[in-house]
SEMI-961615 format. One record per residue: residue in three letters; z, y, x of N, C-alpha, C in turn. Coordinates in steps of 0.1 Angstrom, whole numbers, plus 5000, padded with zeros to 4 digits. Each point is the difference from the previous one (the first is absolute). Layout:
BEGIN
ALAZYXZYXZYX/...
end
This chain:
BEGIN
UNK500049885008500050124992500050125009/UNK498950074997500250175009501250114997/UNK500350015009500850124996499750144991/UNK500950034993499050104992499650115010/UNK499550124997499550125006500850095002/UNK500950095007500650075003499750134997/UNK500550094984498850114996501050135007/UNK499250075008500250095010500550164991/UNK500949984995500750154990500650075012/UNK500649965013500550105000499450105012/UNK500650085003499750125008499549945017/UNK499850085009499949985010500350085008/UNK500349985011500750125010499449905014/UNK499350145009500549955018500549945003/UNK499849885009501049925008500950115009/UNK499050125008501450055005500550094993/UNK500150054990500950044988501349905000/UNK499949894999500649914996501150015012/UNK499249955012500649975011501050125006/UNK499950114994500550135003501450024996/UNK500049954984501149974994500949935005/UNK499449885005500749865005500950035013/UNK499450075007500450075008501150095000/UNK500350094991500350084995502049904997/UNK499649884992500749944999500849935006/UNK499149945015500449925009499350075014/UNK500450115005499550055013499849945005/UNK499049955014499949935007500250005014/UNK500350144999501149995012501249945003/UNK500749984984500949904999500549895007/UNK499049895002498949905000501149965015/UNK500049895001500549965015498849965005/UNK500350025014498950015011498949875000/UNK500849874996499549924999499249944990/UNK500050074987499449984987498850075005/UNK499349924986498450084997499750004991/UNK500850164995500050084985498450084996/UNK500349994982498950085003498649954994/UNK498950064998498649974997499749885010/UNK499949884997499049915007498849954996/UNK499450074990498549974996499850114990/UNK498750015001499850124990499150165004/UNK499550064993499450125002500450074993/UNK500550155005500650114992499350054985/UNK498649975003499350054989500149874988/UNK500549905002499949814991500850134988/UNK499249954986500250044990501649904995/UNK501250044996501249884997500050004982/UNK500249874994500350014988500949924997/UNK500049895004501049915000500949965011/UNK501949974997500349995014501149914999/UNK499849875007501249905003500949995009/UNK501049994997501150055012500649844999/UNK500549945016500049924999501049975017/UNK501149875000500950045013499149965011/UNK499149924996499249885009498849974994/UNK499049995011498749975000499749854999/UNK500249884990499649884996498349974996/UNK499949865001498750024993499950004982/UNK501649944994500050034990500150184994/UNK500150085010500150134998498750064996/UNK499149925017498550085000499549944987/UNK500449884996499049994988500350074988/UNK501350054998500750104989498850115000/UNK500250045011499550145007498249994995/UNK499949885004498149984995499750004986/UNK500949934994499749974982500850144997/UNK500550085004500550174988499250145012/UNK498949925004499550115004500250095010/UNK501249985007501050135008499250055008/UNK500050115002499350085017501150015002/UNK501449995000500650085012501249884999/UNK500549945011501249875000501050125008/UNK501149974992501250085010500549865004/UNK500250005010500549855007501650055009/UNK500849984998501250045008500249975012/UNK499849865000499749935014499149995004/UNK499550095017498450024996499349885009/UNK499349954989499249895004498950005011/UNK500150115005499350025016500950055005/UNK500749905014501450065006499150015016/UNK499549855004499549995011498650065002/UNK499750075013498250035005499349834992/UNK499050024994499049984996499349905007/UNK499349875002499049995011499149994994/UNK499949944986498650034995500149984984/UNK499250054994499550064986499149864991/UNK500449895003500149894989500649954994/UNK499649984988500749974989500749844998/UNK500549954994500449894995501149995002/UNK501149935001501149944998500950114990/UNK501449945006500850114989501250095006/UNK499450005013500950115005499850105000/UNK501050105000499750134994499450115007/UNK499649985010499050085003498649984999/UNK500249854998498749924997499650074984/UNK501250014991499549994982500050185005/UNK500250125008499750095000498650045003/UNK499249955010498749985004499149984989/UNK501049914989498949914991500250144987/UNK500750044999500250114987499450135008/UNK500050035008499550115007498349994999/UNK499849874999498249965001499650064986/UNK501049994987500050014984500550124999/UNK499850125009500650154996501649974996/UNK501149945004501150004996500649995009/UNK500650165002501150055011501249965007/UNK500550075006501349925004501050135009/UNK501149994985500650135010501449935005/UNK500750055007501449905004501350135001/UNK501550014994500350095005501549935009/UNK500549854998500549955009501250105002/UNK500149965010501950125012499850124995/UNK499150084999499650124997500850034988/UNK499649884990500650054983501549945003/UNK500249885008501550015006501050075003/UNK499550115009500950125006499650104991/UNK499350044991499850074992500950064990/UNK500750145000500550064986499449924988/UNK501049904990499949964992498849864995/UNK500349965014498949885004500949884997/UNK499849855006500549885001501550004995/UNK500750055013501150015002501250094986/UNK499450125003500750064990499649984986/UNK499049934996499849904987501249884994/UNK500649955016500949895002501150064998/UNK500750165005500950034998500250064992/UNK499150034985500050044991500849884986/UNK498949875005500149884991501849965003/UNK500650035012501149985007500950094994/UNK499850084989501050135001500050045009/UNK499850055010500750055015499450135003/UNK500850115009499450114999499450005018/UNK499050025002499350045010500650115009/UNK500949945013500550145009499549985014/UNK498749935003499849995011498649915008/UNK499849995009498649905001501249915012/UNK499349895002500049915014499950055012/UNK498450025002499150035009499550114993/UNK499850075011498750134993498949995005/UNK498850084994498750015005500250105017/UNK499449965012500050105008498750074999/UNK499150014992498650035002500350194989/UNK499650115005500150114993498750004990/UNK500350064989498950004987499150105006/UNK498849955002498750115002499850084987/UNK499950155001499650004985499050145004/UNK499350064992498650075002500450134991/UNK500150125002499550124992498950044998/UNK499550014987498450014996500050154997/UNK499450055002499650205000498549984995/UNK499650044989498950034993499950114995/UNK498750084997500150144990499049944985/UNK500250014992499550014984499750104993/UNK499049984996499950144988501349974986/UNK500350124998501549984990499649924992/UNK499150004993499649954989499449825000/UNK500149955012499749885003501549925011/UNK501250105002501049925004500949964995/UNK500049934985500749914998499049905002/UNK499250004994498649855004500649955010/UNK499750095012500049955016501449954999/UNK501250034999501350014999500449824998/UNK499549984984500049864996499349935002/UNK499050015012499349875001500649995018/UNK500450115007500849935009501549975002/UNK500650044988501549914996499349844999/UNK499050024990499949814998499449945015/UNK499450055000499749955015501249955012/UNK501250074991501349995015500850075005/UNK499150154999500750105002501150094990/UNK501150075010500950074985501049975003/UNK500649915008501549884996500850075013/UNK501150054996501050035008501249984995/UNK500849985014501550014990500249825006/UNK501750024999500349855002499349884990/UNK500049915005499349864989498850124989/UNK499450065008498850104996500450024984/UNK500950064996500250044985499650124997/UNK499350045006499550114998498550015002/UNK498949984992498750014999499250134996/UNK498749995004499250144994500750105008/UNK500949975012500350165007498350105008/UNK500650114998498550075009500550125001/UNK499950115009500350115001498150114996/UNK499950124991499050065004500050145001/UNK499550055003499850125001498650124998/UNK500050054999498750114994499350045010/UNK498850025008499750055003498050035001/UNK499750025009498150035003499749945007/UNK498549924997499549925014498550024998/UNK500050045010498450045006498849955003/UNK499049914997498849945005498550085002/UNK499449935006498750025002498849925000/UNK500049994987498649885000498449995004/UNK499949915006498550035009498949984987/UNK498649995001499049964994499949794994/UNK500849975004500149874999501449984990/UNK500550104998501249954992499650044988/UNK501549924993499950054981501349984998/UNK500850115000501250075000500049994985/UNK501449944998500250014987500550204991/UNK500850015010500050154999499450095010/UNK499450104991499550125007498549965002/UNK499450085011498849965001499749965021/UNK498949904999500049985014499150135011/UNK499750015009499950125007500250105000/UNK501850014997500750145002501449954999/UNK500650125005501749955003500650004985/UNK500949924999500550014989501749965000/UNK500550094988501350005000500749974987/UNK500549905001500749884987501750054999/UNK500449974987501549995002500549864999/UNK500649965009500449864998501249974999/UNK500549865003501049995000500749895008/UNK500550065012500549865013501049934993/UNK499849845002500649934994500849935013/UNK501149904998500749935014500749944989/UNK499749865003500849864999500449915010/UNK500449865001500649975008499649834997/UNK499649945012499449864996500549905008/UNK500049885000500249865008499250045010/UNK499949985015498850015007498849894995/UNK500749884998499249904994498949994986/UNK500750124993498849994990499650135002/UNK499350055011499350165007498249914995/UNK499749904999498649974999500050004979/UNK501050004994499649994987500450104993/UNK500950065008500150184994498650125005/UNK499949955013498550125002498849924990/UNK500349894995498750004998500050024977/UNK501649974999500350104991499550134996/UNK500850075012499550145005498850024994/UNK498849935007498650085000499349984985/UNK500449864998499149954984501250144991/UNK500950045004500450074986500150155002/UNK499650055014499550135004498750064992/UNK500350134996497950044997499550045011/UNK500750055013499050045007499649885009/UNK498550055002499049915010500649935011/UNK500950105009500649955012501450064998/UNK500949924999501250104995500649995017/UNK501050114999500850015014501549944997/UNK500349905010501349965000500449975016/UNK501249995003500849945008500749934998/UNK500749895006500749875004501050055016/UNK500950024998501050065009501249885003/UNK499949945006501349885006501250044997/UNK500949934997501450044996500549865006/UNK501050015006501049895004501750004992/UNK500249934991501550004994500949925011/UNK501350024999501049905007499949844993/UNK500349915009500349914995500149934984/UNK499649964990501449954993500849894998/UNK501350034996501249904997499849884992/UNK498849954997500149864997499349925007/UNK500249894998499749855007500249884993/UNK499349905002499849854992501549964990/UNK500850065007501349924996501050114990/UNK500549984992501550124994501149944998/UNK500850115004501149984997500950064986/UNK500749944993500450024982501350005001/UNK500650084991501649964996499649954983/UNK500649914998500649954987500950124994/UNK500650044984500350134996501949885001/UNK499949904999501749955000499449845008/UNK500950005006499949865009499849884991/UNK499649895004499949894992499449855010/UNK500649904992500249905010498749975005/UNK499449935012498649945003499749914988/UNK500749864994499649924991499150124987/UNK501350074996499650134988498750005003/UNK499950135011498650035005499149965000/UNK499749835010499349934999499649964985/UNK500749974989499649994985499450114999/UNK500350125000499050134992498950005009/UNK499549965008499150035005499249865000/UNK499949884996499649944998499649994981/UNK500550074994499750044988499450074996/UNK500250105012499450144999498349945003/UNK499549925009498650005005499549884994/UNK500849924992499649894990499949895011/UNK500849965010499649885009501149884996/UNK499149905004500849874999501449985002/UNK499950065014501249985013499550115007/UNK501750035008499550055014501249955007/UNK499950015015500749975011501750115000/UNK501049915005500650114998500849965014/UNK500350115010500949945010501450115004/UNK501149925001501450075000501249954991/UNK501050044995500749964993499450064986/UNK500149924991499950034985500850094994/UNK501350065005501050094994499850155010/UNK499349995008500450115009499250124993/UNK501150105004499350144990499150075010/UNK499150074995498950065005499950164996/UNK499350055006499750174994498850045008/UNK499849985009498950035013499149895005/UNK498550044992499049925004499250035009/UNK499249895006499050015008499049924990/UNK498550074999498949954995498950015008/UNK499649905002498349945005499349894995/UNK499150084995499349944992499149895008/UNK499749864990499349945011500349895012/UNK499950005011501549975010500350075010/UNK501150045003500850045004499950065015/UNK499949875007499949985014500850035001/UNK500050105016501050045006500750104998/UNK499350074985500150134999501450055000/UNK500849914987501150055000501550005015/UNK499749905003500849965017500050095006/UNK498450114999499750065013500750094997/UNK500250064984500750114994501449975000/UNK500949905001501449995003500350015014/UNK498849985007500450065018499950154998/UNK499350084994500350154998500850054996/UNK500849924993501050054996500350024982/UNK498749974995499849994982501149904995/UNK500750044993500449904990499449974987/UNK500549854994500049954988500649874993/UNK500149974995501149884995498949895000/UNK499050024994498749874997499250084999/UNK498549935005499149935003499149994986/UNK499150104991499249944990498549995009/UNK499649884998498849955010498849944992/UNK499149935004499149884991500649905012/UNK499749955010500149945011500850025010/UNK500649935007500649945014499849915014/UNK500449995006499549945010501649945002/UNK500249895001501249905003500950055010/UNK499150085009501250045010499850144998/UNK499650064990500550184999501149964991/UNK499949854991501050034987501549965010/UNK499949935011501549995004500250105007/UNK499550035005499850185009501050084991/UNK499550054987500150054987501749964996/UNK500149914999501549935002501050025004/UNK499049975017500950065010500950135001/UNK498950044993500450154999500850104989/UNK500549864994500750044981499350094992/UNK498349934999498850034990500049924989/UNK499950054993499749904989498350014996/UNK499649924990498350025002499749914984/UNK499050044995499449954990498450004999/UNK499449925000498949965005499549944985/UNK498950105002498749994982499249944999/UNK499449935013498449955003499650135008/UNK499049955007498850105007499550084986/UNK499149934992498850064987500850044992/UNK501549934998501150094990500350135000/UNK500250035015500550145003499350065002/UNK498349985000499250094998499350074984/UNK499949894997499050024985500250124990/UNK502050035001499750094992499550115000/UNK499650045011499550175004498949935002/UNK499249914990498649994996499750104986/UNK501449944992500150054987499750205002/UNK501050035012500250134999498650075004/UNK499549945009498550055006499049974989/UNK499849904993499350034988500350104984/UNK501050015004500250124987500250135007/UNK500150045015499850105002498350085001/UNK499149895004498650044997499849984990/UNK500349944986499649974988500150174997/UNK501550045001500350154994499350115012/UNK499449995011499350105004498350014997/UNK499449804998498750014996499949924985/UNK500450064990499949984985498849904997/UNK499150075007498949894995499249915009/UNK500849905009499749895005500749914997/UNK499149895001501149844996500849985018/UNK501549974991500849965014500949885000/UNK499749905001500549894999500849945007/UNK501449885000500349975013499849865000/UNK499549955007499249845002500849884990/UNK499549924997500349884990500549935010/UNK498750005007500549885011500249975012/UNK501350135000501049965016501149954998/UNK500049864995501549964999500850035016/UNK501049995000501049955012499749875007/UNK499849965009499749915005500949904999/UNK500749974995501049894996500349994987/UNK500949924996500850024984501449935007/UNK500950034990501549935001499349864989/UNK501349934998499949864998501450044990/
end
């Protein structure tokens, strides 16, 4: 039996539109040095309509992805981690089923560590489902946020156009966890041209000086989306050749990293805990290690596993009572012990999935009219018994 036809109602937007946002969401500066966040297939100009978000690249995935049509797979884990050696298709590994969707116009974005260390990413999804209030990261990012001041002039009467097509593009966002959009500073003033015999000047006429009242505009962008805001810019400019600058800006540091630290609002036992939080994400089981009575207030969250992260942060001098994790390694969990940790362990795919939910309803409510789905079929790789 064929699948039925997929009837194409809704809207369509730029891939780097899209990718601007994502961005936007999960910086990729973020990103630990060792990941490979980010666009891994795709052209800025790929029309998006449909979009699967999904923790892992299976082949029961790519075939989701084939029968609902998708151009764009958000894949978390990105299914292209290693160099490449070559561009054939078959089997079912996942850079292999990326090659093979990329042949079918169907993208591949990954936002991985990035959306990990990220304001209101992985982690702080976990310490939300946790009750717990967020007072700290693990690790921080050492990498400073590149970001771009854009200086354009507009005729008055055409700068809100320009205004809103380079907010959507990316630009606009200041302010901590960017709660502040659409910022721009302008001011009034004259700008002068000279159009040769070959031009067609939207204002005034060509072969004589001319004097416009405009209006300099200044916003403030990712460095990373500087190719989808100029080109914003120009499709929503009237004049022929508009004038702008791109001016480097370097910020300090910021204060997050893969890992947070939470207080609980009243202490409560690990067994307690361990129940709401396994109720809270709907799992079978989870791991629990420590005494069953011991009271808690101060968490450590890492989403995923763990590694060394938290250890490295009790040689710094961080405290916390337990350990919320996906995974362990046998000898971090006696380590952990060692060190009168307590720890609760979700699964790897447990302690990620939920800030699938949050990532798809945050582009649902910025692009109204695309399909945004989160895969059928990524189970967990296991079941309990």
């Amino acid at each position: 039996m064929k699948p039925a036809k997929i009837k194409s109602s809704h809207k369509s937007l730029l891939l780097s539109e899209l990718t601007a946002y994502l961005e936007q969401i999960a910086p990729l500066h973020l990103a630990e040095t060792w990941d490979h966040v980010g666009l891994l297939s795709g052209s800025a100009t790929a029309r998006i309509k449909r979009i699967l978000i999904t923790l892992d690249l299976t082949r029961a995935v790519a075939n989701e992805a084939l029968r609902n049509a998708t151009d764009l797979l958000i894949c978390y884990h990105p299914p292209i981690f290693k160099p490449l050696l070559d561009l054939r298709t078959g089997g079912d590994q996942p850079e292999k089923l990326a090659v093979e969707l990329a042949a079918k116009n169907i993208w591949i974005y990954s936002p991985h560590t990035a959306l990990d260390a990220a304001p209101g990413g992985t982690n702080d999804i976990l310490a939300q489902l946790l009750g717990a209030t967020v007072c700290g990261s693990l690790g921080y990012a050492t990498t400073a946020t590149r970001y771009l001041k854009l200086v354009t002039f507009v005729p008055e009467s055409a700068v809100e156009c320009v205004a809103e097509a380079v907010y959507k593009a990316g630009a606009g966002r200041i302010g901590k966890d960017s709660r502040y959009s659409q910022c721009s500073f302008r001011t009034i003033g004259t700008g002068t041209f000279f159009g040769d015999e070959s031009a067609s000047p939207t204002i005034g006429q060509k072969g004589q000086l001319e004097r416009v009242s405009e209006i300099r505009f200044e916003t403030v962008l990712p460095a990373t989306s500087a190719v989808a805001v100029v080109s914003a810019l120009k499709q929503a400019h009237p004049y022929e050749e508009p004038a702008f600058d791109l001016l480097m800006m370097e910020n300090p540091p910021v204060n997050v990293g893969l890992g947070r630290l939470a207080e609980l609002k009243t202490p409560r036992s690990l067994e307690s805990l361990a129940i709401h939080i396994r109720q809270a994400l709907h799992l079978d089981q989870v791991q629990m290690i420590g005494r069953p009575n011991e009271r808690l207030r101060r968490l450590a969250i890492v989403a995923g596993s763990a590694g060394r992260l938290p250890l490295e942060a009790l040689k710094r001098g961080q405290t916390f009572d337990c350990l919320i994790t996906g995974e362990l390694k046998h000898h971090d969990m006696l380590a952990l012990r060692a060190a009168g940790i307590s720890a609760i362990c979700l699964g790897h795919a447990q302690s990620e999935k939920p800030v699938l939910i949050t990532l798809r309803d945050q582009l649902a409510q910025e692009f109204a009219g695309l399909s945004i789905t989160i895969s059928r079929s990524d189970p967990v790789p296991y079941a309990s018994l």
